[in-house]
C-alpha positions in Angstrom: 55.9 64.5 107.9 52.8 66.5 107.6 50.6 63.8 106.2 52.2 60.6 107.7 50.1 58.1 105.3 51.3 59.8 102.4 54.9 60.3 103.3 54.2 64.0 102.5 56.4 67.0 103.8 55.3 70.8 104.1 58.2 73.0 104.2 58.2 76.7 104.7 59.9 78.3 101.3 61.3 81.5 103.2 64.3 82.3 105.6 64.4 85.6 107.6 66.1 86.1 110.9 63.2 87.0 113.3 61.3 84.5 111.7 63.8 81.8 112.4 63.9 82.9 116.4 59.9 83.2 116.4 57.5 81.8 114.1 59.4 79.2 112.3 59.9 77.6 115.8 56.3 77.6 116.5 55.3 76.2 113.0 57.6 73.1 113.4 56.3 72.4 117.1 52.9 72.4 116.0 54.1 70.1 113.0 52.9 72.1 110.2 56.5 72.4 108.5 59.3 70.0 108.8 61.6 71.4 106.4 62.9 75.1 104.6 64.0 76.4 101.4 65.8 79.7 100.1 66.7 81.2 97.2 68.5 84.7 95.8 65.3 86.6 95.7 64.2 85.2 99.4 67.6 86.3 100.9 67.3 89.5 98.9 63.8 91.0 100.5 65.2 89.4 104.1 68.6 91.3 104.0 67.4 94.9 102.3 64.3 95.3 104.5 65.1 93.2 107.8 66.8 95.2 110.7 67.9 92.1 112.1 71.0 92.0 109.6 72.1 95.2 110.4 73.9 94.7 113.6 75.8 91.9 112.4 77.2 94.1 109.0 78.4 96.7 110.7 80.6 94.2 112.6 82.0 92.2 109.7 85.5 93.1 107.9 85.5 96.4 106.0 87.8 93.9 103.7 85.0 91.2 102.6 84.1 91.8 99.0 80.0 91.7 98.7 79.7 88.3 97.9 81.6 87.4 101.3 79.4 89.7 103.2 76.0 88.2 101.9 77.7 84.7 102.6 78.5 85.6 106.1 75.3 86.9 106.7 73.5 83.8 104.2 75.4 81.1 106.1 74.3 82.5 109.5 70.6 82.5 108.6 71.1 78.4 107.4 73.0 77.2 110.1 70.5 78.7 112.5 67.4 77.2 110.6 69.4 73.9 109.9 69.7 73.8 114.2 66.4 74.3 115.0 65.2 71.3 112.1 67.9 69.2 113.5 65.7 67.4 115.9 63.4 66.3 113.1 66.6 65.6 110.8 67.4 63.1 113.5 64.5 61.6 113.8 64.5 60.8 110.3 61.4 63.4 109.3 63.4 66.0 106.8 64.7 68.4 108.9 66.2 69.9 105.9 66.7 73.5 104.8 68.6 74.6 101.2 71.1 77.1 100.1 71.4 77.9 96.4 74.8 78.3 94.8 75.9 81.7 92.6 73.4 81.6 90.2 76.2 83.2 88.1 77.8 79.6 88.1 74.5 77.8 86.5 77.0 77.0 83.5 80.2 76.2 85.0 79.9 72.8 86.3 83.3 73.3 88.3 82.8 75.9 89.6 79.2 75.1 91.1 80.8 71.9 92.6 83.5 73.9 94.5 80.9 76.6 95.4 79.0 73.3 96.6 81.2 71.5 98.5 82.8 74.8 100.3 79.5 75.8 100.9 78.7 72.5 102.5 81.6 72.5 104.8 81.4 75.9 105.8 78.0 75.1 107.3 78.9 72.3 108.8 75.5 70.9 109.0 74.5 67.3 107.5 70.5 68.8 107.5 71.7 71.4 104.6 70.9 71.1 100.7 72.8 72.5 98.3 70.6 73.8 96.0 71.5 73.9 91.8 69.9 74.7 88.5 69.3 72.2 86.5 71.2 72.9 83.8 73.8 71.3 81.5 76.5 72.3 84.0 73.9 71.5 86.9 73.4 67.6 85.8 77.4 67.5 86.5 77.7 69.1 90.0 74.8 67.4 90.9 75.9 64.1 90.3 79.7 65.4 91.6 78.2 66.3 95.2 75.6 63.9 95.9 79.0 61.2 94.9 80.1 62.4 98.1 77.6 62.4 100.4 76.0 66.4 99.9 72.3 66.1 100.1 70.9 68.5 96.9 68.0 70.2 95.8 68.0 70.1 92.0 65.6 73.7 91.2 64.6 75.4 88.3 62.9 72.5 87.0 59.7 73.2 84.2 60.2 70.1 81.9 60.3 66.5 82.1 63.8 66.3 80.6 65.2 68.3 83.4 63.9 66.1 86.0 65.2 63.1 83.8 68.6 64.5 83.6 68.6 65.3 87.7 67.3 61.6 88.5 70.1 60.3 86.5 72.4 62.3 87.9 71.7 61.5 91.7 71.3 57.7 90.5 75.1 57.8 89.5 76.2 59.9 92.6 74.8 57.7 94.9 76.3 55.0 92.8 79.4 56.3 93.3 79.2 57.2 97.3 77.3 53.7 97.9 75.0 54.7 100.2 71.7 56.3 99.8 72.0 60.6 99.4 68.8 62.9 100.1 67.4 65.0 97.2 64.8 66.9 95.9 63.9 67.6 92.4 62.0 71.2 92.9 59.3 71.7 90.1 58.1 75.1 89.3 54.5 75.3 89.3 52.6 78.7 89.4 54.7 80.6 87.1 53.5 78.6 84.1 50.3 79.5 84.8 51.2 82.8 84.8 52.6 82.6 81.5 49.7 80.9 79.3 46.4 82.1 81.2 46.2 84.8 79.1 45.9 83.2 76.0 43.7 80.7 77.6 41.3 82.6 78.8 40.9 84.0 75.2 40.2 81.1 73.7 37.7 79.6 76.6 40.4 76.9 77.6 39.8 76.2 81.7 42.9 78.1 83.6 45.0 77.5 86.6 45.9 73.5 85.1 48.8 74.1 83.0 50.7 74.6 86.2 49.5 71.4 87.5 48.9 68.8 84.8 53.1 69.4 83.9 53.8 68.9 87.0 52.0 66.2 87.7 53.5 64.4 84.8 57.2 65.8 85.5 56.3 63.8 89.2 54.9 60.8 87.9 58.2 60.2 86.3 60.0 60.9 88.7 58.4 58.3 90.7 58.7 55.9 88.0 62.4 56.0 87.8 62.6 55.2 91.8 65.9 56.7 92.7 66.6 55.8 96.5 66.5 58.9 98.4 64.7 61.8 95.8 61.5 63.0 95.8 59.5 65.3 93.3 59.5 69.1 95.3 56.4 71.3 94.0 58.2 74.8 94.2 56.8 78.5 93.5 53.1 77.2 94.6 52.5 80.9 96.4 48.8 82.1 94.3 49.2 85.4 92.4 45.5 85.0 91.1 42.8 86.2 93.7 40.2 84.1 92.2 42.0 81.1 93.6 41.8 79.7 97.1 45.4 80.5 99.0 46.2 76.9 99.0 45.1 75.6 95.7 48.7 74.7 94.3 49.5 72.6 98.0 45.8 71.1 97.9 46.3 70.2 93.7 49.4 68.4 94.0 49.4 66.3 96.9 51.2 63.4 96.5 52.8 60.4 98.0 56.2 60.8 98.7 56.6 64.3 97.9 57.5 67.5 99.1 55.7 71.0 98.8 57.8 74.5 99.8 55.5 77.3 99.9 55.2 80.8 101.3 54.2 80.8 104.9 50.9 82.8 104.1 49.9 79.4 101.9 51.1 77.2 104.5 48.8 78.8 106.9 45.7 78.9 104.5 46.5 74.4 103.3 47.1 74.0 107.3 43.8 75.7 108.1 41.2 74.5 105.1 42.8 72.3 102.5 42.0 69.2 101.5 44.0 66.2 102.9 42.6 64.1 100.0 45.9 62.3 97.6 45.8 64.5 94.0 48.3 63.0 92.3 48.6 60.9 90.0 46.3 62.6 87.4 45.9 60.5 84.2 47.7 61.0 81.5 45.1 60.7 79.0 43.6 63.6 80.9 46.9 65.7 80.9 48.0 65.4 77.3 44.0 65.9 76.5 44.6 69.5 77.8 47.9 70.0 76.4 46.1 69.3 72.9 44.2 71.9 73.6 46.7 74.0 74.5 48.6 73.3 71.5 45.4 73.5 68.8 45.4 77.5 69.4 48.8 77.4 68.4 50.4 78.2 71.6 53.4 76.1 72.2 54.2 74.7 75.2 57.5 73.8 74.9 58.8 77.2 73.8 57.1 78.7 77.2 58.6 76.3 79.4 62.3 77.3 77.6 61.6 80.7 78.5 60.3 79.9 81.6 63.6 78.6 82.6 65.7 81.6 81.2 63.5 83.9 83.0 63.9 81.9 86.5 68.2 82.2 85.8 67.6 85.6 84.9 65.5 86.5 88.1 67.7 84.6 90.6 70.6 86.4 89.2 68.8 89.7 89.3 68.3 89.3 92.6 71.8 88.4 93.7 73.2 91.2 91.8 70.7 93.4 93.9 72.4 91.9 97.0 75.6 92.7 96.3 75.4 96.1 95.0 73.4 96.7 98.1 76.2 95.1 100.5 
């Protein structure tokens, strides 16, 4: 844990192959991270513009199709990460570190569950999550994975009825296996910001909260439903605005029994001069106090957070398409 007292974890939300040999190393034995996450768009920028990966495709099959090339190359990268974590895993502090599924399946629950499953195996690591959108299709495979015994990291999350829908899902999976199952619900934090400031700033409301107050709300209910073995994961909490400190998403939302993935740059920045202090829980008279205000200049919250959602699907396919064309 990085804050013992608080049950909180720090994990590094990026996966490149000199990283993992180097720095990543270094940030775990000085117990700054205990835990990693991926995504399309991570593995994208690590495979285009790192000349680690070329070596090892030139020497795969001419006969792999694209997608088997990034997976060869994907898989390598996790199982490598997933050893060095393992001696925290074992120790019962994380240790984890996530793979996303085709983001092409987010609506074929089937699918996503084989994807899940083979993906799981292949690795052959008990530290590794298997990362899914929450979406219709998501809630299934979810629930179909963590029934037998697949630690998962449910992303994509902007609403409180996602993180509902995950929770209930991992409830009935670990039902089913009968033993506790790790998993994360990842919230996405920044990019709502992102998407209102604008219009706040025009109408004098204070900016940089949006982000946090739903997420601090989506959190506090996941808390409340106490499934054994999940935990609320604050996701894209990298700043884009230079008027904020590097760390202000991290310092924000900290939070018992929670997890933050952030960009190694932010890491650095919390690790060196954030606060230590619990954030969370905010009040909720104080949270829907500012959504009022949100909503009284007619900007509707809900209909962001939808498209908030189709954009992230959109992006993370974007970026695997990207991948493949390039392989």
């Amino acid at each position: 844990m990085y804050i013992e007292d608080l049950k909180f974890s720090l994990w590094a939300d990026f996966i490149e192959r000199d990283y993992l040999d180097n720095e990543f190393r270094e940030l775990i034995d000085a117990k700054i991270i205990n835990g990693a996450t991926s995504n399309p768009a991570i593995f994208k920028n690590a495979i285009l513009n790192s000349p680690a990966y070329l070596e090892q495709l030139k020497s795969l099959d001419d006969h792999l199709d694209a997608k088997q090339k990034y997976e060869a190359v994907a898989i390598f990268d996790i199982q490598k990460a997933a050893d060095v974590l393992r001696p925290l895993f074992d120790a019962g502090d994380d240790g984890y570190v996530s793979i996303e599924v085709d983001p092409y399946l987010c609506d074929d629950a089937e699918a996503t569950i084989a994807e899940g499953k083979r993906l799981f195996a292949t690795i052959d690591r008990p530290n590794v999550m298997i990362k899914v959108p929450a979406t219709e299709a998501g809630y299934k495979a979810m629930e179909a994975l963590t029934s037998e015994g697949i630690p998962v990291n449910a992303t994509l999350i902007f609403k409180k009825a996602q993180a509902i829908e995950c929770a209930q899902a991992f409830a009935k999976g670990c039902e089913k296996h009968g033993e506790k199952v790790d998993t994360v619900i990842s919230i996405f934090v920044s990019r709502v910001d992102r998407a209102i400031d604008k219009y706040l700033v025009e109408h004098d409301i204070e900016v940089a909260l949006g982000g946090i107050y739903n997420s601090a709300s989506i959190y506090s209910e996941i808390e409340s439903m106490k499934v054994e073995g999940c935990r609320a994961l604050f996701a894209s909490t990298g700043v884009k605005d230079d008027s904020l400190p590097a760390h202000y998403y991290v310092e924000k939302l900290l939070a018992y029994h929670s997890v933050n993935t952030a960009p190694i740059d932010t890491i650095k920045a919390y690790n060196e001069n954030g606060s230590k202090i619990k954030a969370l829980p905010i009040d909720p008279q104080t949270i829907q106090e500012y959504f009022d205000k949100i909503a009284a200049i007619g900007l509707d919250l809900e209909t962001v957070l939808d498209q908030q959602i189709e954009d992230g699907l959109v992006a993370f396919k974007d970026a695997f398409t990207d991948i493949l064309e390039a392989l």
